[in-house]
PATORLO-979949 format. One line per 10 residues: number of its first residue (from 0); their letters; for each residue x, y, z of N, C-alpha, C. Coordinates in steps of 0.02 Angstrom, whole numbers. Each point is the difference from the previous one (the first is absolute). Example, Ala and Ser with C-alpha at 12.3 -4.5 7.8 and 13.67 -1.06 7.14 Angstrom:
BEGIN
0 = as = 660/-284/390/-45/59/0/45/60/0 ~ -18/53/-36/42/59/3/-39/55/37
REM end
This chain:
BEGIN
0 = xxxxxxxxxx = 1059/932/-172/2/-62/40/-57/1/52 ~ -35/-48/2/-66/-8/47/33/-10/90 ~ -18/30/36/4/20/59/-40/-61/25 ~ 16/-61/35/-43/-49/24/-25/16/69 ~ 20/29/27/-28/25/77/-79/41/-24 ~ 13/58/-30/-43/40/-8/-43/-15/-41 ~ 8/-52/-51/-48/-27/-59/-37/-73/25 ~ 47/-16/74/-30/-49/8/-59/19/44 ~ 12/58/48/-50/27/36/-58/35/-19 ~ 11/16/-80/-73/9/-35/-32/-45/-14
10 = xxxxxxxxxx = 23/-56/-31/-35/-68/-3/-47/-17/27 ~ 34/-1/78/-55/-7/68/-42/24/15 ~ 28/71/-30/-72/77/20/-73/-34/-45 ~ 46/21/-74/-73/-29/-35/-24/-52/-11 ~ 35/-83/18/-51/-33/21/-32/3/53 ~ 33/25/54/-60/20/64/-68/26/-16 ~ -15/62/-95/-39/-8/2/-60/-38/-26 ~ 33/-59/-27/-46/-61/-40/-58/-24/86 ~ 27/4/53/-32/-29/54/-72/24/-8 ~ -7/67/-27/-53/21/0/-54/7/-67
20 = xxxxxxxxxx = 31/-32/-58/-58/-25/-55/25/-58/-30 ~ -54/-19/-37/20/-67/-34/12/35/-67 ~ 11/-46/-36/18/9/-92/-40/-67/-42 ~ 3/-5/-59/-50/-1/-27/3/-15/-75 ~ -6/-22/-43/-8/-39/-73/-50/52/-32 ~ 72/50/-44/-73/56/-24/-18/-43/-45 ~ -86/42/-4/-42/-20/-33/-4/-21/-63 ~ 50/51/-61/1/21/-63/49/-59/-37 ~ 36/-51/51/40/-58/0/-11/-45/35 ~ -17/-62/-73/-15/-64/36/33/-26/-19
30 = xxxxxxxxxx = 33/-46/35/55/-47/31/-21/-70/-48 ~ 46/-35/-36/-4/-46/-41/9/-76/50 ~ -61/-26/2/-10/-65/21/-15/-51/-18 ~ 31/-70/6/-17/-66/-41/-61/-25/33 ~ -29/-42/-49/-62/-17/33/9/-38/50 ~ -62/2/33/15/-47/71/-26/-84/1 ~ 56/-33/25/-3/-85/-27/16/-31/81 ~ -19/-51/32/-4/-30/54/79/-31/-15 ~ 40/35/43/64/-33/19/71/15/-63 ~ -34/40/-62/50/44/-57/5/58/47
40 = xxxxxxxxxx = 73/44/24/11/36/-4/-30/55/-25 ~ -20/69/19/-28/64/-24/63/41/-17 ~ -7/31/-50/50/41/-15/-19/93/4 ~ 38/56/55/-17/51/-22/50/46/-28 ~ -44/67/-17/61/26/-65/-37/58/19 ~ 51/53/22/-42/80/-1/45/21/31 ~ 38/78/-23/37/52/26/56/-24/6 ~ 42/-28/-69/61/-26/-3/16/-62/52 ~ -29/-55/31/25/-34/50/-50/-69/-45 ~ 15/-45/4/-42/-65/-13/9/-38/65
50 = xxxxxxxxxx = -29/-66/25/-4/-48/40/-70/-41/-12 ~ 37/-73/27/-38/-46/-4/-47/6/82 ~ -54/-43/-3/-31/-7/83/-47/-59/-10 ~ -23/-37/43/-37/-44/-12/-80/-11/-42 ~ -6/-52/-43/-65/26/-17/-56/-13/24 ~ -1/-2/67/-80/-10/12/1/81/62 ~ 39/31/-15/15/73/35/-34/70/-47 ~ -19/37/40/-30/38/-40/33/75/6 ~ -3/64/-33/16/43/-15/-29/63/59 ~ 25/7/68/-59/32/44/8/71/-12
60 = xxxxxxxxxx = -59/50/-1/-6/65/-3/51/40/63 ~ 32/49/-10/29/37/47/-49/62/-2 ~ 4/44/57/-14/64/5/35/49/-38 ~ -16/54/-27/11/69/-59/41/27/63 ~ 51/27/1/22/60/43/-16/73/-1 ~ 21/29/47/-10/87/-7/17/15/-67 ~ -19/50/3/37/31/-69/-11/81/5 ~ 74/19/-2/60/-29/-53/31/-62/38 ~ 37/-52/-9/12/-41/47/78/37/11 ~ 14/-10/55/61/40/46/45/-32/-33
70 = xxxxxxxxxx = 0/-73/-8/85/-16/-12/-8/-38/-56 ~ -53/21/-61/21/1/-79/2/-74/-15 ~ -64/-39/33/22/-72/-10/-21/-33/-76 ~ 33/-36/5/5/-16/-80/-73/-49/-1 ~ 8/-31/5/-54/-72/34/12/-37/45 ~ -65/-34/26/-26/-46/51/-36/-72/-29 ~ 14/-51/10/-36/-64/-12/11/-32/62 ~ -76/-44/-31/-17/-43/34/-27/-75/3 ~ 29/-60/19/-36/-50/-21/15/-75/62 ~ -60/-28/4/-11/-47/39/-40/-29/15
80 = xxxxxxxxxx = -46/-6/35/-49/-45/27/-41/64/50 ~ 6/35/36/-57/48/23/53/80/41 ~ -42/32/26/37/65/18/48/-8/53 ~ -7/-59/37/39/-12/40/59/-41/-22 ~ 3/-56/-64/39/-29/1/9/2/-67 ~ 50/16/-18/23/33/-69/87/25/9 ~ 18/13/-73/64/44/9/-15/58/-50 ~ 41/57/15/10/54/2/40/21/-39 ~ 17/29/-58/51/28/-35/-8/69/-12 ~ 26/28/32/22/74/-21/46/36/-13
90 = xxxxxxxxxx = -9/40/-53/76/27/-58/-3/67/40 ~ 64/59/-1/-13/52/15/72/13/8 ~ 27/64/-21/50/21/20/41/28/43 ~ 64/19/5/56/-7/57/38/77/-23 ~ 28/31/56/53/53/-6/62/-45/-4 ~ 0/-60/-13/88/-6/21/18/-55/-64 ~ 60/-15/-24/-18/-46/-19/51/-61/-15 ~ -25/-62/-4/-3/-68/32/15/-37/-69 ~ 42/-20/9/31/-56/-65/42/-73/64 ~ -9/-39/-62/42/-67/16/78/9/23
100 = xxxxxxxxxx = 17/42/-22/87/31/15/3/20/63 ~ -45/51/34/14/45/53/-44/-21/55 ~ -45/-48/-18/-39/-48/52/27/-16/58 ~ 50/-25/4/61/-47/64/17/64/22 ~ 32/54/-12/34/32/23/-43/68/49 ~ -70/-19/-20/-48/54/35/-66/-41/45 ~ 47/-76/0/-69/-39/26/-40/23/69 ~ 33/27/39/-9/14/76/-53/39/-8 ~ 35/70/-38/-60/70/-9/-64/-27/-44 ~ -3/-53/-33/-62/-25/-26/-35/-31/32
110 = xxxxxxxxxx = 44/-46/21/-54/-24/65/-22/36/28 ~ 16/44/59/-8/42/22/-82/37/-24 ~ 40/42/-65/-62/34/-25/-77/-46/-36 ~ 32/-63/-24/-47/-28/-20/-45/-20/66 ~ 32/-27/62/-44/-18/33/-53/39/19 ~ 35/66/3/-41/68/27/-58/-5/-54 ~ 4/1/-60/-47/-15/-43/-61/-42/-10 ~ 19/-78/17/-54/-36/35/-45/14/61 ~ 43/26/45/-18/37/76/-63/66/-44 ~ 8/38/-23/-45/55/-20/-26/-48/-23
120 = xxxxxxxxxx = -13/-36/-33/-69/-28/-58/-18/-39/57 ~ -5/4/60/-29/-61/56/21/-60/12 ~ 57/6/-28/23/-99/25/52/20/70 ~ -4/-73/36/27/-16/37/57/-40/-30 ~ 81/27/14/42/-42/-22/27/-50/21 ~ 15/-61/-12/44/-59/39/42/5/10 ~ 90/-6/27/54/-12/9/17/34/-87 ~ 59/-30/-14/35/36/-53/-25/-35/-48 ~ 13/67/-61/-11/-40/-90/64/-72/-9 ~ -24/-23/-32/8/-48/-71/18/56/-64
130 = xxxxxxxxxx = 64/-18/-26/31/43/-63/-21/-58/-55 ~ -33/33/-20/-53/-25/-84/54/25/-66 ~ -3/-45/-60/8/33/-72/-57/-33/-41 ~ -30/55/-20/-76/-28/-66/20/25/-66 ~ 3/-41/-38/12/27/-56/55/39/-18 ~ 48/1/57/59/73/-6/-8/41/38 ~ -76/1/27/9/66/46/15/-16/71 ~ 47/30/39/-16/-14/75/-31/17/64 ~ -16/-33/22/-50/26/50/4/-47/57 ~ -38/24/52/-9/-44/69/-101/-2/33
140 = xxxxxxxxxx = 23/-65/29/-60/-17/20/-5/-14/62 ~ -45/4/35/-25/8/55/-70/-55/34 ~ 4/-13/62/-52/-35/33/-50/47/12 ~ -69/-7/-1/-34/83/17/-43/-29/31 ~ -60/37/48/-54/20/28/-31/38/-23 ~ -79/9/4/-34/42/-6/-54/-1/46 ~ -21/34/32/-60/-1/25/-49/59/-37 ~ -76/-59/11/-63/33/-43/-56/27/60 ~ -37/47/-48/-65/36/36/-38/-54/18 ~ 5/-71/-15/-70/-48/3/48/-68/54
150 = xxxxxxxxxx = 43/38/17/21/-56/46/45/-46/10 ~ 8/-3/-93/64/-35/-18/73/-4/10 ~ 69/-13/3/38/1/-4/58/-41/-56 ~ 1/43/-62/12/-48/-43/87/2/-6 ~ -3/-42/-28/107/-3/-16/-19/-39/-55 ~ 110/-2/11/26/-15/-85/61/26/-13 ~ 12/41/-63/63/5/2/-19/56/-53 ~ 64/84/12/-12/47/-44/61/8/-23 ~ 24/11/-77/34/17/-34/20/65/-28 ~ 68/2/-3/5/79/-33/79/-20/-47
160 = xxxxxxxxxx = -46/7/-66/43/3/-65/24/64/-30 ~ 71/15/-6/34/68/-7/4/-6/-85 ~ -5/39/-44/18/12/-64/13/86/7 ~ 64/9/9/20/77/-25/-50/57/41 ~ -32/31/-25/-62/23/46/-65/-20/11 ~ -20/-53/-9/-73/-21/0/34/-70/47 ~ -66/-1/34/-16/-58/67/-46/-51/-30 ~ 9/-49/18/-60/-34/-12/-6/-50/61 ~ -48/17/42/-47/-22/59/-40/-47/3 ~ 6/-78/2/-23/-37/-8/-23/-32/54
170 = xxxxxxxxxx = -45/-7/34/-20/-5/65/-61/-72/16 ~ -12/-42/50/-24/-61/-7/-36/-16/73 ~ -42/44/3/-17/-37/63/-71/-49/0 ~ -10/-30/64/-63/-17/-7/-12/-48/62 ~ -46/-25/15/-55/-18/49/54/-51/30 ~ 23/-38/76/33/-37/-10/-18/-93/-48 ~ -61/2/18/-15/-48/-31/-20/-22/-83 ~ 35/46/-32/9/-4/-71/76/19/-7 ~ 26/5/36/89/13/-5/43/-27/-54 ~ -35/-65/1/35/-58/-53/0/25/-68
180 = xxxxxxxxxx = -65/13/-17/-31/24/-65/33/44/-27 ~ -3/88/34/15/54/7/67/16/-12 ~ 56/-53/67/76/-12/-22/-5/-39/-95 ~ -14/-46/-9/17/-37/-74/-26/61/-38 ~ -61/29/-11/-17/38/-53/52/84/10 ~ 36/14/58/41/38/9/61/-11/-62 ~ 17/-59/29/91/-39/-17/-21/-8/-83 ~ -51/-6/-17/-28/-12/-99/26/85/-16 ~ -47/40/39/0/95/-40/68/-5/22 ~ 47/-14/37/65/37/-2/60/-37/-46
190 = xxxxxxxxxx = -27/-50/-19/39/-27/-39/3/-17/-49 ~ -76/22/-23/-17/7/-68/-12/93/-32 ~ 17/20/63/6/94/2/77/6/-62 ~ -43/59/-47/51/41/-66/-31/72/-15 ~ 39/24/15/12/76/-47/-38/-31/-78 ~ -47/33/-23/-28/7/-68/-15/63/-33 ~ 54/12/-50/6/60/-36/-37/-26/-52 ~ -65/79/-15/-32/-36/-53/40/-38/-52 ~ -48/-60/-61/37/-7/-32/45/-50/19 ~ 23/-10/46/71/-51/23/-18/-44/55
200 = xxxxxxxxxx = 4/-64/-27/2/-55/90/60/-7/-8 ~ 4/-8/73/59/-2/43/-3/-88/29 ~ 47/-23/9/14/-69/40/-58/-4/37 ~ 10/-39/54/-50/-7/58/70/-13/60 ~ 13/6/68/27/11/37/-9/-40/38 ~ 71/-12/41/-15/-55/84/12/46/40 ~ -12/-24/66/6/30/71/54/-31/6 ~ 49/24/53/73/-43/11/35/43/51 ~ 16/-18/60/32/29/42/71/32/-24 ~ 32/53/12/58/56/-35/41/-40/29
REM end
């Protein structure tokens, strides 16, 4: 039986250490994309996850991490309109683990630890989550901050989707004056966000308060 105190306090440890590298779209895998059409939807597909995003948005480069990378991340994407204003998806795994069943009954210590989680990757958190279901999985979302090296201060809203042991970190910030944009092409990837086992499509998913 998983110990939630102690599994939740590793959680925190090792995302505390994502604060200190980025992750990254290895090289040896390229990510399946529809062509790009003024106002059609883009479709991406890489490392079991599909989502839709807008199509006049583009695919932005992330930084390679250390290596070995500390906390075994699966992948990193990226897509939007520039480095500042974009969203964020990152896969990576968990000591504890998180199903639709045991969600309600451990919401506090997730919050909790999830917030701590955004807090290490540099966000500033808002007041309390929003309880999310995507596709089946549950998760909570958040108002965020960020402040940049160039002056900026961007927001938005960061997500954290639970499947069993793997996270998925979906994060949205950006400039305030593209907010509009940034929020709609957010609310498209999370609700058009699926688990893709090779071989198999899966539905496409809504956002919907628990």
């Amino acid at each position: 039986m998983t110990q939630w105190p102690a599994a939740l306090a590793i959680l925190v440890v090792l995302v505390g250490v994502l604060a200190g590298c980025d992750s990254t779209i290895p090289r040896d895998i390229e990510p399946s994309l529809t062509p790009r059409v003024a106002g059609v939807p883009r479709t991406f597909s890489s490392h079991g996850i599909s989502f839709e995003y807008p199509g006049d948005w583009s695919v932005i480069p992330v930084n390679a991490p250390t290596s070995p990378d500390p906390l075994g991340t699966l992948s990193s994407h990226a897509v939007g309109l520039d480095r500042l204003d974009l969203v964020l998806v990152s896969v990576f795994g968990a000591k504890i683990r998180v199903t639709a069943e045991n969600f309600s009954a451990h919401l506090t210590e997730l919050e909790i630890a999830s917030e701590s989680l955004l807090e290490a990757m540099g966000y500033g958190v808002q007041g309390k989550p929003e309880s999310i279901s995507v596709n089946g999985l549950p998760g909570l979302r958040w108002q965020i901050t960020l402040p940049t090296s160039v002056g900026y201060v961007l927001e938005g809203t960061g997500s954290i989707l639970f499947d069993v042991t793997t996270l998925y970190v979906i994060q949205c910030p950006s400039v305030p004056e593209r907010a509009g944009v940034i929020d709609q092409g957010c609310d498209q990837i999370l609700e058009s966000f699926a688990l893709q086992p090779v071989g198999e499509t899966l539905p496409t998913s809504t956002v919907r308060p628990r």
